[in-house]
C-alpha positions in Angstrom: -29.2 -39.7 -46.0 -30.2 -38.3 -42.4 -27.6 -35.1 -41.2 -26.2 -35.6 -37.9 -26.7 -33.0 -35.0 -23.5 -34.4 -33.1 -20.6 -31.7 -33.2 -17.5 -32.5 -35.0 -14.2 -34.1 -32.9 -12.5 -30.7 -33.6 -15.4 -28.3 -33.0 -15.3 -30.5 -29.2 -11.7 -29.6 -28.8 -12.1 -26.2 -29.9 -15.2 -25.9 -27.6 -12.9 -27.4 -24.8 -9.6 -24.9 -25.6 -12.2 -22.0 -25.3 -13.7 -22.7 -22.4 -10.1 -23.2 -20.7 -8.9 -20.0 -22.1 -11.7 -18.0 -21.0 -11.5 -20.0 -17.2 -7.8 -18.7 -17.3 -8.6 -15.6 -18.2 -11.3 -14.9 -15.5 -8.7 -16.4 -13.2 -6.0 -13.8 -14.4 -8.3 -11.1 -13.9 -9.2 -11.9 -10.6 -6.0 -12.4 -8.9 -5.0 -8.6 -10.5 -8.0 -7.3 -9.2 -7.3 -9.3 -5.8 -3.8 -8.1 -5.6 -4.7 -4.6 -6.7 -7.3 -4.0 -3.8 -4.3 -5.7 -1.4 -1.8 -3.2 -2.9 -4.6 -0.4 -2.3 -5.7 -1.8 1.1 -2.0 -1.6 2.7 -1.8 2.3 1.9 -5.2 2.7 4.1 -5.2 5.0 6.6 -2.3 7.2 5.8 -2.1 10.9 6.9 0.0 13.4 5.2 2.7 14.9 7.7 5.5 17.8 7.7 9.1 16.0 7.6 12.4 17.9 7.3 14.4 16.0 5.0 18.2 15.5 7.3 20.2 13.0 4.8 19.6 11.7 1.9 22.0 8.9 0.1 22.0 5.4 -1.8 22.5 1.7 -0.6 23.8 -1.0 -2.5 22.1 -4.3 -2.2 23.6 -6.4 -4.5 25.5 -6.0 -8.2 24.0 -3.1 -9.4 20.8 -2.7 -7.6 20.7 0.3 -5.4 18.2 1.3 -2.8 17.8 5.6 -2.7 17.0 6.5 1.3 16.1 9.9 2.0 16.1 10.3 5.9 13.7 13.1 7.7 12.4 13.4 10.7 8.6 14.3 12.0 6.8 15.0 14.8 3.8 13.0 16.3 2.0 14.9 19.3 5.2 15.1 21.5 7.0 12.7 20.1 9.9 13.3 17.2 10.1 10.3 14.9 13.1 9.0 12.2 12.8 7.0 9.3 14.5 6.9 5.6 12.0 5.0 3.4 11.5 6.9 0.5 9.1 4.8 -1.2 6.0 2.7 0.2 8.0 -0.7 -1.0 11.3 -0.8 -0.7 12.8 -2.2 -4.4 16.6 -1.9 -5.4 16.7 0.3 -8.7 19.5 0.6 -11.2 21.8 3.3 -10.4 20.8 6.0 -12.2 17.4 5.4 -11.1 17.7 5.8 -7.5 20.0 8.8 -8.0 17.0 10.1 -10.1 14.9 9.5 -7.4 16.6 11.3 -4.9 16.7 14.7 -6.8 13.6 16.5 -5.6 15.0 15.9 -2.0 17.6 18.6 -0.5 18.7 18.4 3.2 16.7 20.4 5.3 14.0 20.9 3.2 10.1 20.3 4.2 8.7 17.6 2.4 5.1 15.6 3.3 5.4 12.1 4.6 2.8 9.9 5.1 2.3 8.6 8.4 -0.1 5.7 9.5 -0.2 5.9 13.6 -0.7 1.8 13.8 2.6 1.3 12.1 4.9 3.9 12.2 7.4 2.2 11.0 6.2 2.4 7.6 5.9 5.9 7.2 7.2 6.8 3.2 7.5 9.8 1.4 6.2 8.5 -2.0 3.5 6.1 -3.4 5.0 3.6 -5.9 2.4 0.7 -6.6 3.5 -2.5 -8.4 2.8 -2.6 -11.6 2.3 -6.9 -11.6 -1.5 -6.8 -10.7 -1.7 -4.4 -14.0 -0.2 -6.9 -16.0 -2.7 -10.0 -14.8 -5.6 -8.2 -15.3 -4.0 -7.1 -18.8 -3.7 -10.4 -19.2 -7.1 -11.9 -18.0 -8.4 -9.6 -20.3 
């Protein structure tokens, strides 16, 4: 009685499932390691700057999500600038949280901003990264 060579109905479909899983998974990775480089990209260019920290307070935005603003001022050539983004990305927090936040940061003290001269508006005075393009290449993995 001759063996057949011809795979199995189930050893196609697993063939199949595998090939989809690993296609989604080289998607996943991809689209963290796209976003990741975007996150990376928009913090280009920034120079660290002297700031004098002038207020310092929290916002709410909705039920209990708050936004933590610490305002300071800096100086560009001749030029004396305002802002009160603390963070690069602007994401309301649980109270406690932005009141957490806001403890290294005393009224008129020196603190380093950072400062890109083609958009001044978003000068910040710290770095905080999403962590979702972390979690698709976690999961393309």
């Amino acid at each position: 009685m001759p063996l057949s060579h011809a795979a199995s109905p189930s050893a196609l479909i697993q063939r199949r499932l595998l090939l989809i899983c690993v296609l989604a998974g080289v998607v996943l990775l991809f689209m963290g390691v796209q976003r990741l480089v975007f996150q990376i990209r928009q913090v280009e260019g920034f120079r660290a700057i002297p700031a004098a920290v002038v207020d310092r307070g929290i916002r709410s935005v909705e039920d209990d999500r708050f936004v933590p603003y610490v305002a300071y001022r800096f100086s560009v050539g001749q030029e004396v600038l305002r802002t009160d983004q603390l963070f690069s990305r602007r994401i309301p927090l649980s109270r406690q949280a932005a009141e957490a936040a806001l403890e290294p940061y005393a009224i008129g003290q020196t603190v380093t901003a950072y400062f890109n001269p083609a958009i001044p508006e978003r000068t910040f005075l710290r770095l905080n990264l999403a962590f979702g393009p972390y979690v698709l290449c976690l999961m393309g993995v």
